[in-house]
N, C-alpha and C positions, 0 to 999 in steps of 0.2 A: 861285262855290263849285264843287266839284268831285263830282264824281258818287260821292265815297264815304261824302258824307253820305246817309245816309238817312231814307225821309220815314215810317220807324214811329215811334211816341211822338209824332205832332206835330212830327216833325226837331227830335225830341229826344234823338238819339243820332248820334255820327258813331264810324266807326270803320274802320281802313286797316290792312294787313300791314304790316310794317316791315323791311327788314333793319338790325339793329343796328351803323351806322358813321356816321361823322358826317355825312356830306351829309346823310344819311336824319334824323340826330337834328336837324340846321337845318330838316329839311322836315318832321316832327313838331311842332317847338315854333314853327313858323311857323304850318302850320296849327291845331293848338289856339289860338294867339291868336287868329287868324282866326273859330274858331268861337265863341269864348269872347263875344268882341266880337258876334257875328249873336245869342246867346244873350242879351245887354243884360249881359256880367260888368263889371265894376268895373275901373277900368285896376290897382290892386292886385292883383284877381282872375287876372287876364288876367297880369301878371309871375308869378305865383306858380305856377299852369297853366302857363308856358313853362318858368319852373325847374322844375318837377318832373315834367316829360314827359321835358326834360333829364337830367335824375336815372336818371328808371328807366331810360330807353334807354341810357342810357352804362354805368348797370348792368350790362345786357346783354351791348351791346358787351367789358364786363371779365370778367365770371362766368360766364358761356354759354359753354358751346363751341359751339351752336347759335345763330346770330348772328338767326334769322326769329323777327319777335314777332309782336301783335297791338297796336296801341295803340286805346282803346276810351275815350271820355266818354260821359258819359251827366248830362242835366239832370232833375232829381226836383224837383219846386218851383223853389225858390230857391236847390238846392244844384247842385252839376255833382260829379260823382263822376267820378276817372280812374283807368283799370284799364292794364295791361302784364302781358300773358299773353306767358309765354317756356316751354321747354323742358326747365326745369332743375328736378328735387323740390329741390334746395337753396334753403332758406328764407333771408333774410337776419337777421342775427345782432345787434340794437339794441340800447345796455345803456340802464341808464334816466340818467345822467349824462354828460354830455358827452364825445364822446371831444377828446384832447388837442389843441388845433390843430396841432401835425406829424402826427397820426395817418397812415398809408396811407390806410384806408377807416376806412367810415362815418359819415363826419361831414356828408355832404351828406343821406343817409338821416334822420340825426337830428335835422338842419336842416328838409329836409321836414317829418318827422313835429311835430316844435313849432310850424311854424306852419300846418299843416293843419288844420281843424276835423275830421278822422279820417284816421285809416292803417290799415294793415293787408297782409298778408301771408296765403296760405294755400296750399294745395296744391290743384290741380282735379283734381275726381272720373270725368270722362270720357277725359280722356285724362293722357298724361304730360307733368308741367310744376306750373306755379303761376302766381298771379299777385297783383302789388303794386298795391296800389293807395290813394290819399289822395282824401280831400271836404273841400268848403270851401265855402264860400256864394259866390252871384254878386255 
């Protein structure tokens, strides 16, 4: 494992800069598996944490002009919560029905958000930016 897990919480938390492009988004969704798996997640769990690491970073990579994130899990019990703090107050925009299958966007968003057991979105109060984030059980 790599030295940006770290051992507060029990190493129950990992978390690494990102620049948002795709090598970076292969090496996000590679290591979330990776930790998912040292965490005992579920091989369902474990695809579902690589789609949606996938998700937000590609996010980034589209909607950011600022391409550095942070990608951040965190295990609470039995759940693994994943956060993506980027640069941007622009919130993403989800309606509650499906969008069309040719849509542009938001259909991987709302693919997340249904099969997550939570999502969510907000704006951070420290600095400038936000961050997306979904929970699911191990």
């Amino acid at each position: 494992m790599t030295s940006s897990v770290r051992a507060a919480y029990g190493q129950s938390v990992y978390g690494q800069s990102v620049m948002a492009h795709p090598i970076a988004i292969e090496h996000g969704r590679t290591m979330a598996g990776e930790v998912l798996r040292l965490w005992g997640g579920s091989g369902d769990t474990v695809e579902l944490v690589r789609l949606g690491v996938s998700e937000l970073l590609g996010n980034v990579a589209k909607h950011v002009e600022n391409p550095r994130c942070y990608l951040r899990m965190a295990r609470i019990g039995a759940e693994v919560t994943v956060q993506v703090f980027d640069r941007s107050v622009r919130l993403p925009v989800l309606g509650q029905e499906a969008p069309e299958w040719d849509a542009e966007s938001g259909r991987g968003l709302w693919m997340l958000r249904e099969m997550a057991d939570g999502f969510g979105c907000e704006r951070t109060l420290r600095c400038v930016g936000k961050i997306v984030w979904f929970r699911c059980a191990l």
